[in-house]
Chimera marker file (.cmm) of the C-alpha trace (Angstrom):
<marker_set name="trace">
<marker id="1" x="10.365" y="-7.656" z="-18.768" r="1" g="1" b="0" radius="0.5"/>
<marker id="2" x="9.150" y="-10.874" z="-17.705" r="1" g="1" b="0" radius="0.5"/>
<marker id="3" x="5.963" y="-11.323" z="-16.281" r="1" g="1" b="0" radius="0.5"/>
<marker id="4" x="5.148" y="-12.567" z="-12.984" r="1" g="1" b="0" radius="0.5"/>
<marker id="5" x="3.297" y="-16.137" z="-13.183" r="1" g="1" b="0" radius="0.5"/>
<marker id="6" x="0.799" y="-14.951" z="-10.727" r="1" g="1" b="0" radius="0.5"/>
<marker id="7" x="-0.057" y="-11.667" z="-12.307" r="1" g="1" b="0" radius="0.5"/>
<marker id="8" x="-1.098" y="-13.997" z="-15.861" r="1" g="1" b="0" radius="0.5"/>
<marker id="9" x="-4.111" y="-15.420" z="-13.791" r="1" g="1" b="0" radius="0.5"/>
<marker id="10" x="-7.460" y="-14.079" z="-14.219" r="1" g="1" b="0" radius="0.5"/>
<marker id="11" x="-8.447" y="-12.668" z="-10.914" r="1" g="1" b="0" radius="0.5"/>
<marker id="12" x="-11.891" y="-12.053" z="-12.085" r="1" g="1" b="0" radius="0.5"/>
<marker id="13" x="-12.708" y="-15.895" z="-13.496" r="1" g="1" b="0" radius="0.5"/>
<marker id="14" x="-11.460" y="-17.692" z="-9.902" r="1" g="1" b="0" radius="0.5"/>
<marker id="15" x="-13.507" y="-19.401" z="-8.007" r="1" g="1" b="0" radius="0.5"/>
<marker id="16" x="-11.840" y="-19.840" z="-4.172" r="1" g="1" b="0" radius="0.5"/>
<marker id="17" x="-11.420" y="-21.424" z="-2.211" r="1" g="1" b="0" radius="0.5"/>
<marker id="18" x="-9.018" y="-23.583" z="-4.310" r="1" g="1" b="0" radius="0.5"/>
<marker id="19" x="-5.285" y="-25.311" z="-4.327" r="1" g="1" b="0" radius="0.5"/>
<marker id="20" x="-3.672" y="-24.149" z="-7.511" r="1" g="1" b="0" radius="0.5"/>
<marker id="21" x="-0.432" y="-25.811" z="-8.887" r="1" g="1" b="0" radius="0.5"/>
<marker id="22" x="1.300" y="-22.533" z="-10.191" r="1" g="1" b="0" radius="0.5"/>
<marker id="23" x="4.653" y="-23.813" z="-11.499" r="1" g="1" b="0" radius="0.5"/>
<marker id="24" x="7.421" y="-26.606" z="-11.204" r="1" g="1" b="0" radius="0.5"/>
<marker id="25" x="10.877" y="-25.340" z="-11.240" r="1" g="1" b="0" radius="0.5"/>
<marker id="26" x="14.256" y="-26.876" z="-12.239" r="1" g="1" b="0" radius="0.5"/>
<marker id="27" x="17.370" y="-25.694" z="-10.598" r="1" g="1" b="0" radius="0.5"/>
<marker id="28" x="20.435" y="-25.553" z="-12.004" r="1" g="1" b="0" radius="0.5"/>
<marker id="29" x="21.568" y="-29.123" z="-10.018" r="1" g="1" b="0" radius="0.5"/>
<marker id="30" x="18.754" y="-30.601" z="-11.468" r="1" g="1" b="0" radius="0.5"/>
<marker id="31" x="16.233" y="-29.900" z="-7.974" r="1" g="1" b="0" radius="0.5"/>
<marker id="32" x="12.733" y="-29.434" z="-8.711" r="1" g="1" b="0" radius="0.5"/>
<marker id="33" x="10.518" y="-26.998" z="-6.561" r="1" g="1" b="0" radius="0.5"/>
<marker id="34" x="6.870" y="-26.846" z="-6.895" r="1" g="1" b="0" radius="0.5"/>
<marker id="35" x="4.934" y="-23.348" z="-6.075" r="1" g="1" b="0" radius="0.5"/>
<marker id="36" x="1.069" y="-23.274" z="-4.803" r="1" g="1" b="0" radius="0.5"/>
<marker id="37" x="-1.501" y="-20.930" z="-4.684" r="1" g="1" b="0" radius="0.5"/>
<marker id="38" x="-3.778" y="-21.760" z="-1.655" r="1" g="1" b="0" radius="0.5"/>
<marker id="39" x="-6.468" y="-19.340" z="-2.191" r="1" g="1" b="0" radius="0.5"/>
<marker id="40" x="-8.744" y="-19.384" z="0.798" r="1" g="1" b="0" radius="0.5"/>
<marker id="41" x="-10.728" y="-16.202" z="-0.025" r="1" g="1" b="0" radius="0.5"/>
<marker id="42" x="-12.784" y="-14.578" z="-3.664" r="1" g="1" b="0" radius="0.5"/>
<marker id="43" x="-9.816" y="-12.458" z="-4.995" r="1" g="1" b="0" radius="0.5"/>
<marker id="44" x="-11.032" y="-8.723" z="-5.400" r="1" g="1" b="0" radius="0.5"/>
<marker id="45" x="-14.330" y="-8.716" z="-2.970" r="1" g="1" b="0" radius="0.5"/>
<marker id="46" x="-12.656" y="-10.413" z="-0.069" r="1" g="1" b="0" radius="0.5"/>
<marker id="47" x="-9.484" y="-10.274" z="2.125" r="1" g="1" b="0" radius="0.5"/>
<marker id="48" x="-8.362" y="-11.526" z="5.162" r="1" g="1" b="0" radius="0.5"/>
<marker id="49" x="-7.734" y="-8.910" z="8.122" r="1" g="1" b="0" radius="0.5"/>
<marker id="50" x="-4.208" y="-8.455" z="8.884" r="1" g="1" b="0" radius="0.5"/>
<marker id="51" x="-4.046" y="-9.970" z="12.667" r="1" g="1" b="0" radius="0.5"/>
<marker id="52" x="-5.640" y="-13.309" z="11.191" r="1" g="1" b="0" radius="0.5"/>
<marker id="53" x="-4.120" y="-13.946" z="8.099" r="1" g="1" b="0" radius="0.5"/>
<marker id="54" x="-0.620" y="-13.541" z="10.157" r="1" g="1" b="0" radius="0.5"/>
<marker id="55" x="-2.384" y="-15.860" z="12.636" r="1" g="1" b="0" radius="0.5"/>
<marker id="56" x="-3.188" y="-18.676" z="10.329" r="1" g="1" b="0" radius="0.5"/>
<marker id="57" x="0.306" y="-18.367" z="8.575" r="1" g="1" b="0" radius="0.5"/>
<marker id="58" x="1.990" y="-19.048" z="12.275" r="1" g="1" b="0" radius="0.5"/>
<marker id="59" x="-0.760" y="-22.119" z="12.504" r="1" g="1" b="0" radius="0.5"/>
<marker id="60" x="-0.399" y="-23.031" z="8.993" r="1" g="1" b="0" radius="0.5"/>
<marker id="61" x="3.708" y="-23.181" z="8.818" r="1" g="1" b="0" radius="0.5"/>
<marker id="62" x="3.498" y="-25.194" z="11.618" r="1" g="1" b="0" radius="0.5"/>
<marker id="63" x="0.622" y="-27.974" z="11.318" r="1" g="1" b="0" radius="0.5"/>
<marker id="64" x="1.169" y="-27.880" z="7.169" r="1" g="1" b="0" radius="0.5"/>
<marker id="65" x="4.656" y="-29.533" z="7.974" r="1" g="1" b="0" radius="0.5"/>
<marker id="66" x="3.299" y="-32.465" z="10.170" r="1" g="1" b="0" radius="0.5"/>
<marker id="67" x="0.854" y="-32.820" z="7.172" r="1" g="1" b="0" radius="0.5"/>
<marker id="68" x="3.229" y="-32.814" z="4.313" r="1" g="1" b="0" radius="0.5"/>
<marker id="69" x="7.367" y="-33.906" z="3.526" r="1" g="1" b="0" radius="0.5"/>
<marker id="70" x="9.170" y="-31.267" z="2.310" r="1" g="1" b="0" radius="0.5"/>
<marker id="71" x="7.960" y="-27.531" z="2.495" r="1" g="1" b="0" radius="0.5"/>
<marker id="72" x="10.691" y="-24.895" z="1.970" r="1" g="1" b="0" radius="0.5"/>
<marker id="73" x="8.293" y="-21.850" z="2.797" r="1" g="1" b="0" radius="0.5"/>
<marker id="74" x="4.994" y="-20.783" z="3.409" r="1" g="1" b="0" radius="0.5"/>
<marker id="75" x="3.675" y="-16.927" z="2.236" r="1" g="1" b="0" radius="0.5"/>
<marker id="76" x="1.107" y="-14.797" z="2.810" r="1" g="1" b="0" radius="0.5"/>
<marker id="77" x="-0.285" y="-13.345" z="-0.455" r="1" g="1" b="0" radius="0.5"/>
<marker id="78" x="0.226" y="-9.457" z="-0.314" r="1" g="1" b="0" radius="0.5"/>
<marker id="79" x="-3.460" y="-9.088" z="-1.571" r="1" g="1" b="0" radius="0.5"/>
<marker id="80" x="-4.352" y="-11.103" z="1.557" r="1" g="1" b="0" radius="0.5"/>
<marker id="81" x="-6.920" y="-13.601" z="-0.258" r="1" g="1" b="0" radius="0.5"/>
<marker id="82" x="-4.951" y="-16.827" z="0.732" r="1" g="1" b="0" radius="0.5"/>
<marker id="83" x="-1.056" y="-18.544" z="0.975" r="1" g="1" b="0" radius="0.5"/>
<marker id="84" x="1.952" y="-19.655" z="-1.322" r="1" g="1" b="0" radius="0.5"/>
<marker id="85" x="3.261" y="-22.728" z="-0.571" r="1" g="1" b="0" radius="0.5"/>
<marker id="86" x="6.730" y="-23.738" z="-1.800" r="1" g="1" b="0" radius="0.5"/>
<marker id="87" x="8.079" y="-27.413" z="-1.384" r="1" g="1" b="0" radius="0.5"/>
<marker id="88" x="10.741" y="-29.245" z="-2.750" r="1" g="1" b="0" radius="0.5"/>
<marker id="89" x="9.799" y="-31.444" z="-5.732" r="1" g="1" b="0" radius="0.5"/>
<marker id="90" x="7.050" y="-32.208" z="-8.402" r="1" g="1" b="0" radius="0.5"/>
<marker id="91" x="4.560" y="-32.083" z="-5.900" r="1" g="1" b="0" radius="0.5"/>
<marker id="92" x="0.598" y="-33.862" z="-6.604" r="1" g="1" b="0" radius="0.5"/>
<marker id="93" x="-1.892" y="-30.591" z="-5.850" r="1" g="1" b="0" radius="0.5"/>
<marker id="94" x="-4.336" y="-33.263" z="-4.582" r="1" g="1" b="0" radius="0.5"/>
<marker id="95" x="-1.829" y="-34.306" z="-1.910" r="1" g="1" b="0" radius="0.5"/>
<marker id="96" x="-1.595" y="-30.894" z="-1.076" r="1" g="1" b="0" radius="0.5"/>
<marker id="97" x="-5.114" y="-30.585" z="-0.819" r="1" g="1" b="0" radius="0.5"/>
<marker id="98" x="-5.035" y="-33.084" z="1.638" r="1" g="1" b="0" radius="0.5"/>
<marker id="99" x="-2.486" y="-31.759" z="3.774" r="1" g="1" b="0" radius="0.5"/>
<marker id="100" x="-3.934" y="-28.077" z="3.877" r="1" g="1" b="0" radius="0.5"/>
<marker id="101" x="-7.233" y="-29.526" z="5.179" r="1" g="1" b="0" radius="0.5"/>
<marker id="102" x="-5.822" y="-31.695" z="7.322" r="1" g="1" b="0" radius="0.5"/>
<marker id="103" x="-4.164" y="-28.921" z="9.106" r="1" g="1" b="0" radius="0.5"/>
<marker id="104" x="-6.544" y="-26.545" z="8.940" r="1" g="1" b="0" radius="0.5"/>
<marker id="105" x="-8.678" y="-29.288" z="10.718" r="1" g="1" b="0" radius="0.5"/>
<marker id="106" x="-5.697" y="-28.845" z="13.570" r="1" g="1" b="0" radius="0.5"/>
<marker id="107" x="-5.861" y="-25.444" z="13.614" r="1" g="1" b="0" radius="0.5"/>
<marker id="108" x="-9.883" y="-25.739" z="14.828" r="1" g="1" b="0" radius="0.5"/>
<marker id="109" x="-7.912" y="-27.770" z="17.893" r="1" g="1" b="0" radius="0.5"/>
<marker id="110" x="-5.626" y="-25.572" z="18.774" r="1" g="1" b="0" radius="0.5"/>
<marker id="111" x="-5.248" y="-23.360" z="21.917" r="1" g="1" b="0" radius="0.5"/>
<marker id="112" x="-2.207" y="-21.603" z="21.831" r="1" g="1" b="0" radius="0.5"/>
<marker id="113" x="-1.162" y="-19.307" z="19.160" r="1" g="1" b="0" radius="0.5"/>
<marker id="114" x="2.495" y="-21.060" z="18.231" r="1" g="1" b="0" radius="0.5"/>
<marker id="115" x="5.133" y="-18.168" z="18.106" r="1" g="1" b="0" radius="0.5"/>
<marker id="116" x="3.892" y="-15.534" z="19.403" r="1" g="1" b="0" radius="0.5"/>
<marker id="117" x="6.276" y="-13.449" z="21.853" r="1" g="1" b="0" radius="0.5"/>
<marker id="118" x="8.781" y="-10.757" z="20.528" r="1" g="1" b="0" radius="0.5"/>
<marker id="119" x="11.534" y="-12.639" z="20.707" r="1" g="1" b="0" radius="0.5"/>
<marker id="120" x="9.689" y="-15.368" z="17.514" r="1" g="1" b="0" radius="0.5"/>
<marker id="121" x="7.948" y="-12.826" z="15.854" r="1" g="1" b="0" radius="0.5"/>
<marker id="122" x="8.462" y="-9.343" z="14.715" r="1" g="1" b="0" radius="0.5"/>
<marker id="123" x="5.044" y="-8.646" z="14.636" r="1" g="1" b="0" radius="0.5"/>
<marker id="124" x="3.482" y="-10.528" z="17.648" r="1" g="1" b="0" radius="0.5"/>
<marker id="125" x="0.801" y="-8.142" z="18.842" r="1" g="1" b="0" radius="0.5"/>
<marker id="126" x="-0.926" y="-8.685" z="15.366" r="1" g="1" b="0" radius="0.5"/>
<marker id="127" x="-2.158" y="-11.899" z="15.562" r="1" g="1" b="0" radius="0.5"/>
<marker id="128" x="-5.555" y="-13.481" z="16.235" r="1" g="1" b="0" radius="0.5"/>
<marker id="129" x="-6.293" y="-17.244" z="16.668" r="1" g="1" b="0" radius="0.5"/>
<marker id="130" x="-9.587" y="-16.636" z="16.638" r="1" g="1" b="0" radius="0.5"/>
<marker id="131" x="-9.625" y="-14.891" z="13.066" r="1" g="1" b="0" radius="0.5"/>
<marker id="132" x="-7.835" y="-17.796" z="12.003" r="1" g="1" b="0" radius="0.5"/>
<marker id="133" x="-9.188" y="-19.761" z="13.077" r="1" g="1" b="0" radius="0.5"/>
<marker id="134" x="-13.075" y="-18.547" z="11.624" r="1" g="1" b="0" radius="0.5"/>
<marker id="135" x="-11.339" y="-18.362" z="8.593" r="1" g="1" b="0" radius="0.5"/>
<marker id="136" x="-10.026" y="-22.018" z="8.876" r="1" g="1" b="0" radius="0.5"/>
<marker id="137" x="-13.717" y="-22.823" z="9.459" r="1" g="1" b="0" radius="0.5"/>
<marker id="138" x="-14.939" y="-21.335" z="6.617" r="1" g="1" b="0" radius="0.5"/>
<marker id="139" x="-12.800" y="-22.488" z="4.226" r="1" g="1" b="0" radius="0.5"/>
<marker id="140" x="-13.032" y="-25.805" z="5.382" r="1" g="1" b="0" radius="0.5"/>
<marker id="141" x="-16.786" y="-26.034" z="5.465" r="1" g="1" b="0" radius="0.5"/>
<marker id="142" x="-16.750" y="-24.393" z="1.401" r="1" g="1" b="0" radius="0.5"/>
<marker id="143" x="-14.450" y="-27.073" z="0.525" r="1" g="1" b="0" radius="0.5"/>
<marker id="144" x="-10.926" y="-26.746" z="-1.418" r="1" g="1" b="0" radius="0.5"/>
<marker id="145" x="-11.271" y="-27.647" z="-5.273" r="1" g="1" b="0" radius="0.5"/>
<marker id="146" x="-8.494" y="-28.342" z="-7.202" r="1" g="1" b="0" radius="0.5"/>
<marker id="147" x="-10.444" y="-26.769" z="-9.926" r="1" g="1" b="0" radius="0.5"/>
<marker id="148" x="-9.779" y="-23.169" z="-10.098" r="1" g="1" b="0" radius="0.5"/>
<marker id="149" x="-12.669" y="-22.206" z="-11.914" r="1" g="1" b="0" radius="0.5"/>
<marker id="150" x="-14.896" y="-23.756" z="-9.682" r="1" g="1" b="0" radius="0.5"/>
<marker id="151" x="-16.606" y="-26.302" z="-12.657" r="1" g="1" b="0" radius="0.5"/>
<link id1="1" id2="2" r="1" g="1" b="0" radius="0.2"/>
<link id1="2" id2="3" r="1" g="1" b="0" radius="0.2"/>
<link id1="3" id2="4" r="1" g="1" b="0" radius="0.2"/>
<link id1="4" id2="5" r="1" g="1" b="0" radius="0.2"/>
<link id1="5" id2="6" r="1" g="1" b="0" radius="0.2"/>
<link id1="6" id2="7" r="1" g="1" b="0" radius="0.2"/>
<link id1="7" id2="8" r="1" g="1" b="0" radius="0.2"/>
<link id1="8" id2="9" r="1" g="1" b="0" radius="0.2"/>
<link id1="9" id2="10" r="1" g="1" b="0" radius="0.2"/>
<link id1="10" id2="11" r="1" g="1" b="0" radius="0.2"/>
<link id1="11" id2="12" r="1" g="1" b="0" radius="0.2"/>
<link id1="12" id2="13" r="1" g="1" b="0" radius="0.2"/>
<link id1="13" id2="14" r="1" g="1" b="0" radius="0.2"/>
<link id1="14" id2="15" r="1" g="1" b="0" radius="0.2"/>
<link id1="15" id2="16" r="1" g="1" b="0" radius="0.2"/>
<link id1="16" id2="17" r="1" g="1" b="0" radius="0.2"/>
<link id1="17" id2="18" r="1" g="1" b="0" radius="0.2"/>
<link id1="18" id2="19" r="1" g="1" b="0" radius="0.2"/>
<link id1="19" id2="20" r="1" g="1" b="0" radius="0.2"/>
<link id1="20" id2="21" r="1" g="1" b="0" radius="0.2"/>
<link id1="21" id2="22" r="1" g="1" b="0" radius="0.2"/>
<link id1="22" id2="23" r="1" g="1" b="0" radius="0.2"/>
<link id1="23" id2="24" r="1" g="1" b="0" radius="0.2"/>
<link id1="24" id2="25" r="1" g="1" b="0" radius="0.2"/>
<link id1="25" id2="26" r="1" g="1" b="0" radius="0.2"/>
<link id1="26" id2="27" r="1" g="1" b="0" radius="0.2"/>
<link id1="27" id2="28" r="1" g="1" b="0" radius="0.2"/>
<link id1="28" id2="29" r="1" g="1" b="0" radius="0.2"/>
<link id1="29" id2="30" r="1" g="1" b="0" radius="0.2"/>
<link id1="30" id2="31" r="1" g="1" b="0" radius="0.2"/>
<link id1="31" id2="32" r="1" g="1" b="0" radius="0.2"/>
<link id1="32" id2="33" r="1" g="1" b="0" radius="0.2"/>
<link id1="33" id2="34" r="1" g="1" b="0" radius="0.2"/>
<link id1="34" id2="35" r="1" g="1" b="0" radius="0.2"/>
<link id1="35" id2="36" r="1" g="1" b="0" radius="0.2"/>
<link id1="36" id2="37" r="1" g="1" b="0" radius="0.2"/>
<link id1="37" id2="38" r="1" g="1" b="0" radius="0.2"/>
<link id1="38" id2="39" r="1" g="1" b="0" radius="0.2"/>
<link id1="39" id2="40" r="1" g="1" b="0" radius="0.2"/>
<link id1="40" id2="41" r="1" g="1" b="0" radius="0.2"/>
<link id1="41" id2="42" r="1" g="1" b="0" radius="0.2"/>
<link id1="42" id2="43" r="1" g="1" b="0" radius="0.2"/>
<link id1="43" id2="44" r="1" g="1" b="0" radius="0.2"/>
<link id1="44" id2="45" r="1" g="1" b="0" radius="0.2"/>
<link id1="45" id2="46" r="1" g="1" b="0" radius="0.2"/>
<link id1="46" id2="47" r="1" g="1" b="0" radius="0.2"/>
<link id1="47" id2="48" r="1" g="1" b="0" radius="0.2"/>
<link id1="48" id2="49" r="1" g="1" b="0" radius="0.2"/>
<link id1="49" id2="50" r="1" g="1" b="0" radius="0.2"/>
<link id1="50" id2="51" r="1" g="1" b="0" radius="0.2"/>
<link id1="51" id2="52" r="1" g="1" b="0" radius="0.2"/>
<link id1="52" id2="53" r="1" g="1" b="0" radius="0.2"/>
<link id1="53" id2="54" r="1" g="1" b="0" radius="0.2"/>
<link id1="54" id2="55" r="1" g="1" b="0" radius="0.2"/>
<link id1="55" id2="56" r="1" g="1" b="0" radius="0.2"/>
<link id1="56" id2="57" r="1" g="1" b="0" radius="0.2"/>
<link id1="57" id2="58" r="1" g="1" b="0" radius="0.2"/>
<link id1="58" id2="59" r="1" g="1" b="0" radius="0.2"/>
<link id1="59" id2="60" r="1" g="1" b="0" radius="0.2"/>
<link id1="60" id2="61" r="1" g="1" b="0" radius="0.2"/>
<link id1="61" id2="62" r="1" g="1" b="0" radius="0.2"/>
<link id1="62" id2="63" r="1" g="1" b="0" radius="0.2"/>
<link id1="63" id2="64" r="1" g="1" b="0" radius="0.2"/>
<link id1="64" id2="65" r="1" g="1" b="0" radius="0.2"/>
<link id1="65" id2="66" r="1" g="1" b="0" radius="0.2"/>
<link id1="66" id2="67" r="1" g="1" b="0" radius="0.2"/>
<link id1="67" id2="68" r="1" g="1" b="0" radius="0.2"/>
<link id1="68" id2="69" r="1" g="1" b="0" radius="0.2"/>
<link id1="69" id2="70" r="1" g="1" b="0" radius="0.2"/>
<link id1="70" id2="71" r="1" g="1" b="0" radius="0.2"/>
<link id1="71" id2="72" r="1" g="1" b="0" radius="0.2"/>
<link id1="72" id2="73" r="1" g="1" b="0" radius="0.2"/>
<link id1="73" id2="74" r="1" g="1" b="0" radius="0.2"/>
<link id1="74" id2="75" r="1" g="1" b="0" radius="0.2"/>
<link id1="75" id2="76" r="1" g="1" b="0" radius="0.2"/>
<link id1="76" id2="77" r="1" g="1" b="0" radius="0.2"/>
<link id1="77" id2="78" r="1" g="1" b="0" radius="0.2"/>
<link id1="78" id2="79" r="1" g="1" b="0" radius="0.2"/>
<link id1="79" id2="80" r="1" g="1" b="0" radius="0.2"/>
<link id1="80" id2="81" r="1" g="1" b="0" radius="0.2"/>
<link id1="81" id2="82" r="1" g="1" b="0" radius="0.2"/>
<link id1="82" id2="83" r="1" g="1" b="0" radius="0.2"/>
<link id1="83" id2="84" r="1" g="1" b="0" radius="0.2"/>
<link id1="84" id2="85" r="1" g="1" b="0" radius="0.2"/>
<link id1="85" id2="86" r="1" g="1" b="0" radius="0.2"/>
<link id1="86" id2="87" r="1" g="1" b="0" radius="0.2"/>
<link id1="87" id2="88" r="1" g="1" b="0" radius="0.2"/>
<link id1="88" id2="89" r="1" g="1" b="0" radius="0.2"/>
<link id1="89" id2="90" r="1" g="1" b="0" radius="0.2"/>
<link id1="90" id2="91" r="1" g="1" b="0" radius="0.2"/>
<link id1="91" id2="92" r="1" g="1" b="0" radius="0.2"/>
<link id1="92" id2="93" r="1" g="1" b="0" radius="0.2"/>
<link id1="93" id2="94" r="1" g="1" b="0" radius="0.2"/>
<link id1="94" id2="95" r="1" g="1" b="0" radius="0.2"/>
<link id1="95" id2="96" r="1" g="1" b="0" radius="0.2"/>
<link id1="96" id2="97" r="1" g="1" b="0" radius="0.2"/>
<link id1="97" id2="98" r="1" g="1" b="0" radius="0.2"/>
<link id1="98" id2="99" r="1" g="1" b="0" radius="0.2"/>
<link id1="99" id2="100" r="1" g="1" b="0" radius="0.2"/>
<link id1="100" id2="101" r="1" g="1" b="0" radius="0.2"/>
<link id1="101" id2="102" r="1" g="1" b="0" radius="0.2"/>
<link id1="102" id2="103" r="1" g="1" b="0" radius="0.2"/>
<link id1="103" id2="104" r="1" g="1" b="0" radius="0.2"/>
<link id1="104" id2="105" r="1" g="1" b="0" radius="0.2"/>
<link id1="105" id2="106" r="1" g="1" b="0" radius="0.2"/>
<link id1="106" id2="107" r="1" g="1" b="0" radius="0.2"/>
<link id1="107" id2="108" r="1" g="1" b="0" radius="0.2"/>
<link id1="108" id2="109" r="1" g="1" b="0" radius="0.2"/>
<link id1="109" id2="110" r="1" g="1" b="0" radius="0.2"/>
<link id1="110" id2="111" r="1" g="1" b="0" radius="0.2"/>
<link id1="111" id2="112" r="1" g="1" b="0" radius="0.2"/>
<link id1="112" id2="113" r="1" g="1" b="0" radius="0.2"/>
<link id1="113" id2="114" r="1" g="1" b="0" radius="0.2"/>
<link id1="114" id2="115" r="1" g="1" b="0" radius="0.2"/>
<link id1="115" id2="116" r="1" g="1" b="0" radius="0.2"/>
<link id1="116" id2="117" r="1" g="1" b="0" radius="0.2"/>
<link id1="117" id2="118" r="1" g="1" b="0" radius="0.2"/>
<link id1="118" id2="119" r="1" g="1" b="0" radius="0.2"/>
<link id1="119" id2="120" r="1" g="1" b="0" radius="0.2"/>
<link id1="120" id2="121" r="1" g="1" b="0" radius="0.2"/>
<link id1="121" id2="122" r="1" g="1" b="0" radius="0.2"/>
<link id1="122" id2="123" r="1" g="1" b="0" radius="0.2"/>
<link id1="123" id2="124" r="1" g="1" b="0" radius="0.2"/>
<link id1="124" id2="125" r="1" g="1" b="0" radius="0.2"/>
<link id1="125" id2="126" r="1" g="1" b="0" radius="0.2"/>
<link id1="126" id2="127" r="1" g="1" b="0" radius="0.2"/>
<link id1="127" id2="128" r="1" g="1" b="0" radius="0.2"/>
<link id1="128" id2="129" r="1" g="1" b="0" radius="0.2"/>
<link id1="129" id2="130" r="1" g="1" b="0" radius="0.2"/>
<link id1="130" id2="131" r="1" g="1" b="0" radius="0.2"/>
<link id1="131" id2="132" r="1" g="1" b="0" radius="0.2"/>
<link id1="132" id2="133" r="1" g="1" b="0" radius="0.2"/>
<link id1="133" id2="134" r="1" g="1" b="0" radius="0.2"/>
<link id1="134" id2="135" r="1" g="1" b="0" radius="0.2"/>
<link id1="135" id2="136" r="1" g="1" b="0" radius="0.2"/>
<link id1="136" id2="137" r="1" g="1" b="0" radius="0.2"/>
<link id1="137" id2="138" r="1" g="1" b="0" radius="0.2"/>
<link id1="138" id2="139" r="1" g="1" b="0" radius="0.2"/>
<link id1="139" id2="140" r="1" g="1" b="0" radius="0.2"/>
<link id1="140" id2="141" r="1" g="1" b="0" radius="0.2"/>
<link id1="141" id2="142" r="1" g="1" b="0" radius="0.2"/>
<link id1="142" id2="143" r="1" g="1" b="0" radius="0.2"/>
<link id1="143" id2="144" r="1" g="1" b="0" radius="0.2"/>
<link id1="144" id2="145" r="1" g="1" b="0" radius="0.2"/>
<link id1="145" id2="146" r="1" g="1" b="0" radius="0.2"/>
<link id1="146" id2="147" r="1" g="1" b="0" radius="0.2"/>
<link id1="147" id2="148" r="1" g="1" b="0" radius="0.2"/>
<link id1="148" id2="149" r="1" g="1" b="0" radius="0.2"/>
<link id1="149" id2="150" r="1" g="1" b="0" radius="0.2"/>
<link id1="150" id2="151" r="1" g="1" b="0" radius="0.2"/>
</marker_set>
């Protein structure tokens, strides 16, 4: 069995927050597709609570695609220490960087939680913009590195 790219990283040596360049992918057409690890929070001592993380990946899907060309998804990691982002391409991680703060920096502006009624979401009583919106804070005022071991 194969293991899974995320489960070869070293929880324990990671310093977040961080924008990690996981892998580059090649379809069978030739397509690339890049995957990210936005860590926003210290893998095994912190995690996001559930209303805000699914608060800031509503604000994040949104404002990350007026920031950057070509996203195909954004994730929210099940141990709920930060995002995967998945775009079409060889993608720069400093671009990304650039994009994720710039949208988290719209997030802080924001006043209405973007799809959040029944009908968009089949979870919509779980979300917080103000969790996310702390959290956007935070991370923001730490400072992404593109350096996951924080040197």
């Amino acid at each position: 069995m194969q293991k899974v790219e995320s489960f070869k990283l070293d929880h324990t040596k990671v310093k977040a927050p961080y924008v990690r360049k996981c892998c580059v992918l090649d379809g069978t057409n030739g397509d690339k597709v890049t995957k990210f690890d936005l860590r926003f929070l210290q893998p095994n001592s912190e995690a996001f609570g559930t209303a805000a993380i699914h608060g800031l990946e509503h604000l994040l899907a949104t404002y990350l695609r007026e920031t950057l060309e070509n996203i195909i998804d954004l994730s929210p990691m099940g141990c709920r220490t930060g995002f995967y982002l998945i775009m079409w391409g060889d993608v720069d991680p400093a671009q990304v960087k650039d994009g994720l703060e710039k949208a988290l920096k719209m997030v802080l502006e924001v006043d209405v939680m973007p799809a959040a009624t029944a009908v968009e979401c089949g979870n919509y009583k779980d979300l917080s913009l103000f969790g996310a919106k702390e959290y956007a804070k935070d991370a923001l005022e730490k400072g992404f590195s593109l350096n996951i071991y924080g040197e």
